[in-house]
Residue, then its C-alpha position, 0 to 999 in steps of 0.5 A: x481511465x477505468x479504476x479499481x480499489x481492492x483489498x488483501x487480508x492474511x488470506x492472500x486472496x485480492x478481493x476487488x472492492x466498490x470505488x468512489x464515484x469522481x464526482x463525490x471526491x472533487x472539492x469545490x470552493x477551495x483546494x483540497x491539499x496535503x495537510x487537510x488528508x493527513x488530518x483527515x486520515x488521522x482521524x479516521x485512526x482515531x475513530x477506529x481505535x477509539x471504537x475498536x473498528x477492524x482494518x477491513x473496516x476502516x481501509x475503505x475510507x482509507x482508500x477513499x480519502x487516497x483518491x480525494x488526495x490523489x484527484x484533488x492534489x496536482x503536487x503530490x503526483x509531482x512527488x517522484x522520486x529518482x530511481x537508484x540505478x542500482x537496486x532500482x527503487x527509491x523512495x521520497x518521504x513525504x512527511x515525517x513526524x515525531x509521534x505521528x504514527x504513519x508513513x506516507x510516500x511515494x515510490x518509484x521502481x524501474x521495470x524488472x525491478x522486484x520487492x521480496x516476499x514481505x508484510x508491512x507489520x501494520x495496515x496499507x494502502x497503495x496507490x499506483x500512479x503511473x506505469x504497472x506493477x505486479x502483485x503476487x500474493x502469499x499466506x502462511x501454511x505452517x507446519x510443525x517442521x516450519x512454522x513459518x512456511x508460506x504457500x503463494x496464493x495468487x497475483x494482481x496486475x495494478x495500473x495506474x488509478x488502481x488502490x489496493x490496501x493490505x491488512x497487517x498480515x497481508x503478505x506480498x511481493x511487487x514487480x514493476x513490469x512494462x516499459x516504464x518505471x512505476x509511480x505509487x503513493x504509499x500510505x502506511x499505518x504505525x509499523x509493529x517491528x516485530x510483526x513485520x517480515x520478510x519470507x522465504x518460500x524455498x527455505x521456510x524462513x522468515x526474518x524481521x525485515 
């Protein structure tokens, strides 16, 4: 099945990006599981701290390491969360840790079901494993009368074997859409409370989220 990694910045704009080749990310001689990813992750974070490295800098390997993951491990795609049927998402925490400083889960939406307009506060990348999902992007074009307006910028139809990684300000909207709910691996970065929003383009308002 076709694959197609991208990115997302402040800009709004969904630039498609390079995907690894199948053959480099399959592990031979012993299973490739969950714990060997987050250490691998963190070290990539590390490195970009360390170094001063940008998030369109090290979100490739970011998403590189997603996919290894994501080919090499049977059981984090049997991670599905049950749908609430009445806001009709859920969400499975896949592991959690006192100073570790990342988030990692997967998330079922049903179809129809539509996320607001919001940022992470911090860096993404999200993989979708089943069904279709909708991406509709934002920017911010503030003015003196609203400083926190945004203008809609463009969307992206991800399918299955799709990556998209958002940078901090990144802003953006999902609707699951098709016939079936959608599965997605959700890795984010350590959430800056008061950077992260959620937007209203018919007022103009923006509030923590």
């Amino acid at each position: 099945m076709k694959k197609q990694d991208w990115l997302v910045a402040e800009d709004g704009n969904c630039l498609s990006c390079e995907s690894p080749r199948k053959w480099d990310l399959v592990t031979e001689g012993r299973e490739y599981r969950f714990y060997r990813f987050l250490t691998e992750v963190e070290d990539v974070i590390d490195e970009s701290e360390d170094s001063e490295i940008a998030e369109i800098d090290f979100l490739p390997k970011l998403r590189w390491l997603t996919r290894k993951l994501l080919l090499n491990s049977y059981w984090v795609t049997t991670q599905v969360p049950q749908p609430c049927l009445e806001t009709g998402m859920s969400l499975l925490l896949l592991y959690d840790e006192i100073g570790f400083p990342m988030t990692i889960q997967t998330e079922t939406l049903m179809p129809g079901t539509c996320t607001p307009i919001h940022n992470h506060g911090t860096w993404g990348v999200v993989a979708t494993i089943k069904g279709e999902q909708r991406n509709t992007f934002w920017k911010r074009s503030p003015t003196s009368e609203f400083p926190d307006r945004i203008e809609r910028v463009g969307e992206q139809v991800f399918k299955a074997n799709d990556i998209i990684s958002l940078t901090t300000e990144a802003i953006h909207c999902v609707e699951a859409i098709g016939e079936e709910p959608t599965l997605t691996l959700n890795l984010y970065g350590d959430t800056h409370a008061f950077k992260r929003f959620q937007f209203d383009p018919l007022t103009n308002v923006a509030r923590n989220f």
